[in-house]
C-alpha positions, 0 to 999 in steps of 0.5 A: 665781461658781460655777455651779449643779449640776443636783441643787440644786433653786432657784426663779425669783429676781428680781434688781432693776437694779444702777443705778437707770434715769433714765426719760424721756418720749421712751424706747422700752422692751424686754424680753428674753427668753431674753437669754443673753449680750445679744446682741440687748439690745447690738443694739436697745440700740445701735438706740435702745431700753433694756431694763429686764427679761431673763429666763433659766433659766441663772444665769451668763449672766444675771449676764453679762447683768447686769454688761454691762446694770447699767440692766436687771432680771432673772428667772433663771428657767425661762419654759417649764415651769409645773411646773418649781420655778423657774418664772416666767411671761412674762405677768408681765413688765412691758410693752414697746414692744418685746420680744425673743427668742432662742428656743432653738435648741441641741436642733433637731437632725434627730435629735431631731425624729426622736424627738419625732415617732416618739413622736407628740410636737408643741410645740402641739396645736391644741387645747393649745398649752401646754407638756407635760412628757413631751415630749423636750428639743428639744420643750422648747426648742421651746416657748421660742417659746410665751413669746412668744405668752404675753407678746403675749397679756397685754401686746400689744407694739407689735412683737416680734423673734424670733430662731431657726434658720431650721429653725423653719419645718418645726415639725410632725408628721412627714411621711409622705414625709420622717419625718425632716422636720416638715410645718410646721403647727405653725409655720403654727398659731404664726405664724397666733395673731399675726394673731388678736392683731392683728399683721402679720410679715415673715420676714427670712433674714440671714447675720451675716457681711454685718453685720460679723461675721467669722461665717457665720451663717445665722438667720431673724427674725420681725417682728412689728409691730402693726396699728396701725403700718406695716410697716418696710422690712426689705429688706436692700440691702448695697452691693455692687462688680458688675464687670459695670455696674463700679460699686457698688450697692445689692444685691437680696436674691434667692431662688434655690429658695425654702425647701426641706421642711427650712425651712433656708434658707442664703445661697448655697443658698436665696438671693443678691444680685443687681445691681438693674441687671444681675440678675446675681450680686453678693457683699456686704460680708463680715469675714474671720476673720483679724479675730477671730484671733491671730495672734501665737499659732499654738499648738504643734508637733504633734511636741511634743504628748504621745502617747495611747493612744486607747480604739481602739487608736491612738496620737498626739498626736489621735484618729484620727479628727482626725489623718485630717482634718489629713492631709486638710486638708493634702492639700486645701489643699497651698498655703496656710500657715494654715486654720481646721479642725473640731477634731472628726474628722468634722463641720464644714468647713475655712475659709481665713483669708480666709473669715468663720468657721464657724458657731458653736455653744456649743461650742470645735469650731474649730482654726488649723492652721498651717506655724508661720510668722509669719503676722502680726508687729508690722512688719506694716501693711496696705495697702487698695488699690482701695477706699474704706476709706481709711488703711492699718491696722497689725497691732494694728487689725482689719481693714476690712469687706471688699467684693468690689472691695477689695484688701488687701495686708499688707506685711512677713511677713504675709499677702496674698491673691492668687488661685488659679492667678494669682501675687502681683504685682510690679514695676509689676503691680497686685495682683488684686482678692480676695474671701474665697474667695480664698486668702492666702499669706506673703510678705516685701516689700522695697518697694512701688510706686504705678502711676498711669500707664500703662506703670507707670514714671510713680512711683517704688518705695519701701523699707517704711520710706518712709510710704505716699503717699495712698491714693485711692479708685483707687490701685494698690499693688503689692509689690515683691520677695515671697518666699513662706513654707513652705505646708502641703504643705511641712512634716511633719505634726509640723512643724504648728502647731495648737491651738484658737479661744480664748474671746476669738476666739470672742467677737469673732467673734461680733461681741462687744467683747471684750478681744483682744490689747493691747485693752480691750474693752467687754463683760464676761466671765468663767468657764471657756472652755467657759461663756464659748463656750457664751455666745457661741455662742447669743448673737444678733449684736449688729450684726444687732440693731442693724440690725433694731432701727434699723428697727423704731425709725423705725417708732415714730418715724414714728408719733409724726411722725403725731400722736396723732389720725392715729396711732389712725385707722391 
């Protein structure tokens, strides 16, 4: 369907479920607000929870929504201004055990604080806290986390999970040392209304990429949880390889500058994982990006784009401003044959095939710029060596969770990574161990070796065509004559392959189950690319929701473990 214009005027619209929900007595229910494409209603869903009211102003995702949740009703509907036509208010939505929001974060930008500020603009006056029409956009979408004061006022859900940017802390009148930066007391003032409505919170900082989700993407999420009901265990613990103790561990998540003026609070940056043993640094399980891409399809030969002429005078297949950022990427990453680079000139960084993607946004803003060489054919198996992931995958299956003790390796013209300054190994050599900051090259590889003893002569060598033998929790594989393929510095700028992320790749690496290649996936889409990325790039990743929602869920399960009695005396 096509999507609305911004002239026609509409009106909050109910839409009932499209399948008739089968209620039981031991059900925990949700709603949704600001639902978007369903990434947190897919995560609590699958945590145990069913939602059965989503409410969002935008038409398309709701029927995204719909087609993907049939069980759910649905508001489209503007849930922020009390003028605007389509209006609904969350206080009308029905009641929940748990209600759920992804309070916008598409206009949070330093920019836009700049403006609402200068103009001595804040989401929440202390004595006003409602919305007010003269504020700019991002002010508006700030007030989306107002909804779900409103909501927690008439209905007093037993808990309730926020999602945003973790940029939700500095919400503030500028500060006199920083005017770029919020102060805060706006946040202080929100988070303190859910401790006069009787709620206890904690603040959890996630990167989606240790959740199985080939993505780096830093959020914060605020549990809310009433006083009635203790507080769920939401340390995140991801077992984790430290080569110092030698073994595996449940990781302690750890601060390493606490949260800075600007709120933002990144992994690797404001906090890591540390051995609980050693305390020394650990890297936790991460899915590369290659797990979200095509490679059957590297795009086309920059030499055979069409020439534009550009409104400042230049002339190419890109702008200058991306033809600059190739040249440099091919500059920067001379050796490697595949990179995932910014689309656009200036903003954004490069990524290596190894590495989750980018965080990403409601825009198509990622590109594959290649050597054109097969990166991945139907031949293609790979090898997991010194890990516990168990069989080895062919080219149409995705790729494990990676851990920071696990070897891959990728028989037949595919990609295998070996570490910089270090050579891939042959004969009776073991292949190092590789994480994602490791870099992937080509390889075509006759043969492959087991060493399970030690001079290395103890098995002998086998053609490809031979079955793999049994892969242990430490067996070795090694590659027996590898022949490297062209990298980026070996071929002309026109030689390259490029073109852009498609909507599907953008949509598994958002952690949805969507159709890729030969299969068929579970969640439905449809529309241009750019609704379909807009969708994806706002949505909450499902995996993380689900993890939060399992924990949240055991909290309503031990309460009723309590009995009713024991229950109300908490």
């Amino acid at each position: 369907m096509a999507r609305r214009t911004m002239q026609q005027t509409r009106t909050a619209t109910h839409r009932p479920a499209l399948r008739r929900r089968r209620f039981r007595h031991d059900e925990y229910i949700a709603v949704d607000l600001f639902s978007g494409f369903g990434g947190l209603t897919k995560g609590i869903q699958d945590a145990g929870f069913t939602t059965i009211m989503a409410a969002n102003h935008d038409e398309y995702k709701v029927q995204v929504h719909e087609a993907n949740h049939p069980d759910a009703e649905h508001w489209i509907a503007d849930l922020v201004d009390p003028e605007a036509a389509d209006y609904h208010s969350a206080r009308d939505l029905p009641a929940a055990d748990l209600l759920v929001a992804g309070v916008s974060c598409v206009n949070h930008s330093q920019a836009n604080t700049i403006k609402a500020y200068a103009q001595g603009l804040t989401l929440f006056g202390m004595e006003d806290p409602d919305y007010e029409a003269r504020v700019t956009r991002s002010e508006r979408d700030r007030a989306t986390a107002n909804c779900v004061l409103h909501y927690a006022q008439q209905h007093r859900p037993r808990l309730i999970l926020v999602e945003c940017t973790t940029g939700l802390q500095s919400w503030g009148p500028a500060r006199l040392d920083r005017p770029n930066v919020g102060d805060g007391t706006t946040y202080r003032w929100w988070l303190k209304q859910f401790d006069l409505l009787d709620y206890n919170y904690t603040v959890l900082f996630l990167n989606s990429q240790f959740f199985g989700v080939p993505q780096s993407r830093n959020r914060g999420y605020w549990i809310f949880v009433h006083k009635s009901l203790p507080m769920p265990d939401m340390e995140h613990r991801p077992v984790s390889r430290c080569h110092h103790c030698d073994n595996d561990v449940e990781a302690a998540w750890t601060w390493r500058t606490g949260v800075p003026p600007t709120g933002i609070v990144e992994y690797g940056k404001q906090y890591e994982y540390r051995c609980p043993s050693c305390r020394l640094p650990v890297v936790p399980p991460m899915t590369p990006s290659m797990a979200a891409l095509d490679l059957s399809d590297l795009g086309t030969r920059i030499g055979d784009r069409p020439v534009k002429t550009f409104k400042d005078g230049h002339r190419g297949p890109f702008a200058a401003s991306t033809t600059a950022r190739i040249d440099r990427c091919r500059q920067k990453f001379a050796d490697f044959p595949a990179i995932l680079m910014p689309a656009k000139g200036v903003h954004g960084s490069e990524r290596l095939l190894l590495q989750p993607l980018a965080t990403q946004t409601s825009q198509q803003e990622t590109a594959i710029l290649s050597t054109g060489e097969a990166l991945w054919d139907e031949s293609a198996l790979a090898l997991a060596v010194d890990n516990y992931q168990g069989a080895p995958r062919g080219p149409g299956e995705p790729l494990p969770t990676q851990v920071g003790s696990e070897t891959l390796a990728v028989v037949s013209s595919g990609v295998i990574p070996y570490r910089k300054h270090t050579v891939p190994a042959v004969h009776a050599e073991p292949m190092s161990t590789f994480t994602s900051e490791q870099i992937p090259g080509l390889l075509t590889a006759a043969g492959w070796f087991k060493q399970n003893g030690p001079t290395g002569t103890e098995t002998a060598a086998h053609p490809v065509t031979d079955p793999l033998g049994t892969l242990t929790a430490r067996d070795t594989t090694a590659l027996l004559t590898a022949n490297w393929g062209p990298a980026l510095s070996q071929v002309p700028f026109d030689e390259c392959f490029y073109r852009m992320m498609t909507a599907h790749e953008i949509g598994r690496g958002c952690g949805f189950d969507v159709d890729f290649r030969d299969y068929a996936g579970t969640f439905r889409v449809w529309g241009t690319a750019r609704d379909q990325v807009d969708g994806f790039g706002n949505a909450v990743s499902p995996q993380v929701g689900t993890w939060i929602g399992a924990r949240l869920r055991a909290v309503l399960h031990t309460q009723q473990d309590r009995g009713p009695d024991l229950a109300a005396a908490a």
